[in-house]
Structures are given as structure tokens and as C-alpha cells.
C-alpha positions in Angstrom: -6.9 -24.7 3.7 -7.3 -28.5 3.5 -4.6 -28.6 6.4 -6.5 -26.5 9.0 -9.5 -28.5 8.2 -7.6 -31.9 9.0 -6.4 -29.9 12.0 -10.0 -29.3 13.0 -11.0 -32.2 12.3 -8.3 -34.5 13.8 -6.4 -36.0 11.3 -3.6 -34.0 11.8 -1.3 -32.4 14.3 -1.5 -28.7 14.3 2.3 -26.6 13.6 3.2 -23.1 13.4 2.5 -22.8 10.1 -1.0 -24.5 9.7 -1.7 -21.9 13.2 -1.1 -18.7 10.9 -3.0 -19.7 8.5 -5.9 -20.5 10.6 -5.8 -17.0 12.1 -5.0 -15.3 8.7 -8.4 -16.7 7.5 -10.6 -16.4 10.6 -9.3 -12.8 10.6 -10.2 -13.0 6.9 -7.2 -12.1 5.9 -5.3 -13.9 2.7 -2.0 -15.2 3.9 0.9 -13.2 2.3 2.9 -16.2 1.1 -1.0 -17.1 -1.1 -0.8 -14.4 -3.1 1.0 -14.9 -6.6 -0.4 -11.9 -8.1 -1.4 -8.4 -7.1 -4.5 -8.0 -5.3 -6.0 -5.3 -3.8 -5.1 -4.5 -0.2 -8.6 -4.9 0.9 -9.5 -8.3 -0.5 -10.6 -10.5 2.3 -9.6 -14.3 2.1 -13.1 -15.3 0.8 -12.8 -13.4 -2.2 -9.8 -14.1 -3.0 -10.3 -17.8 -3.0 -13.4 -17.5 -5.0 -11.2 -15.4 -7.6 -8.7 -18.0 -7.4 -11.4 -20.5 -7.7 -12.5 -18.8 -10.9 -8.8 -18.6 -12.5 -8.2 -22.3 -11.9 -11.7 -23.2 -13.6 -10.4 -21.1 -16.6 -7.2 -22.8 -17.0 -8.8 -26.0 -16.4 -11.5 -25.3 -19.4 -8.3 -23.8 -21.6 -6.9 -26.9 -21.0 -9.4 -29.3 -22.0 -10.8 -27.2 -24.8 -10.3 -27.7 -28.6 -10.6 -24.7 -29.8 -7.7 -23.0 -28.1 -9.6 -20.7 -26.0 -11.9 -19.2 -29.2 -15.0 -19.3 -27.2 -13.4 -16.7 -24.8 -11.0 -15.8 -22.7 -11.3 -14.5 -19.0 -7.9 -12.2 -19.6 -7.7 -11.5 -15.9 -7.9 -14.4 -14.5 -4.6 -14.9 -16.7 -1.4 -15.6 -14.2 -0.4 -12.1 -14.6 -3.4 -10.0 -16.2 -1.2 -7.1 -15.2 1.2 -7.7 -17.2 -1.0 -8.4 -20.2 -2.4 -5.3 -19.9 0.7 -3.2 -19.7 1.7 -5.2 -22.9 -1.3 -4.0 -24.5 -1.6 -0.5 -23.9 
């Protein structure tokens, strides 16, 4: 995202790649080589950035936390909540 923006804004040269992505997310769609985990077909690229937004926040807080994630845990915005859910059924 940060490279389409220096594309629009200049400060860099625009290439194939940085092009995709550009039209992946004005067509609001989330570039397939983004997604780490298993999202729902019809998740538009805005969504899925504010849910990725949300996971980093939560690893972020895990990892400045003392009390080793006690105060609660978002489990999925875990890497791989489908797995732990599998796990735990």
C-alpha cells in the first residue's frame, strides 16, 4: 500500500507489480499474494486491512503486556484462528 502511494505521489517509479496492486485495491479487491489466512471470498480490501489492522494491534499489545495476555485475548485475530478452533473442538 505504502508503494502505490509513493507512486501517486512521485517518489517512486511505478512496476508491474505496484500496477496490480493499485488495480486490486481500486477494484476493492485484496491481492491474493496479502492474504495469509482464510478469508471470506467476499471480503473487500478495506475490510480486510482494517481486520489486519486489528490483528497487528493485538500482537503488538501481547507483546508489550505483562500479564501474558490475562486481560484477554482476541483468539481470531490469532495467525491461524482456524486452526485453534479445530484444535478445540
Amino acid at each position: 500500500m505504502l508503494l502505490v502511494f509513493e507512486v501517486c505521489t512521485g517518489e517512486r517509479k511505478s512496476t508491474n507489480y505496484i500496477k496490480s496492486v493499485a488495480e486490486n485495491l481500486h477494484a476493492d479487491v485484496v491481492p491474493k499474494h496479502w492474504i495469509k489466512y482464510i478469508i471470506p471470498d467476499q471480503t473487500s480490501a478495506p475490510d480486510w486491512l482494517q481486520d489486519f489492522t486489528k490483528r497487528v494491534e493485538q500482537l503488538q499489545h501481547l507483546a508489550e503486556s505483562t500479564d501474558h495476555g490475562r486481560s484477554g485475548i482476541w483468539f481470531g485475530g490469532l495467525l491461524a484462528p482456524e486452526a485453534f478452533l479445530i484444535a478445540t473442538q
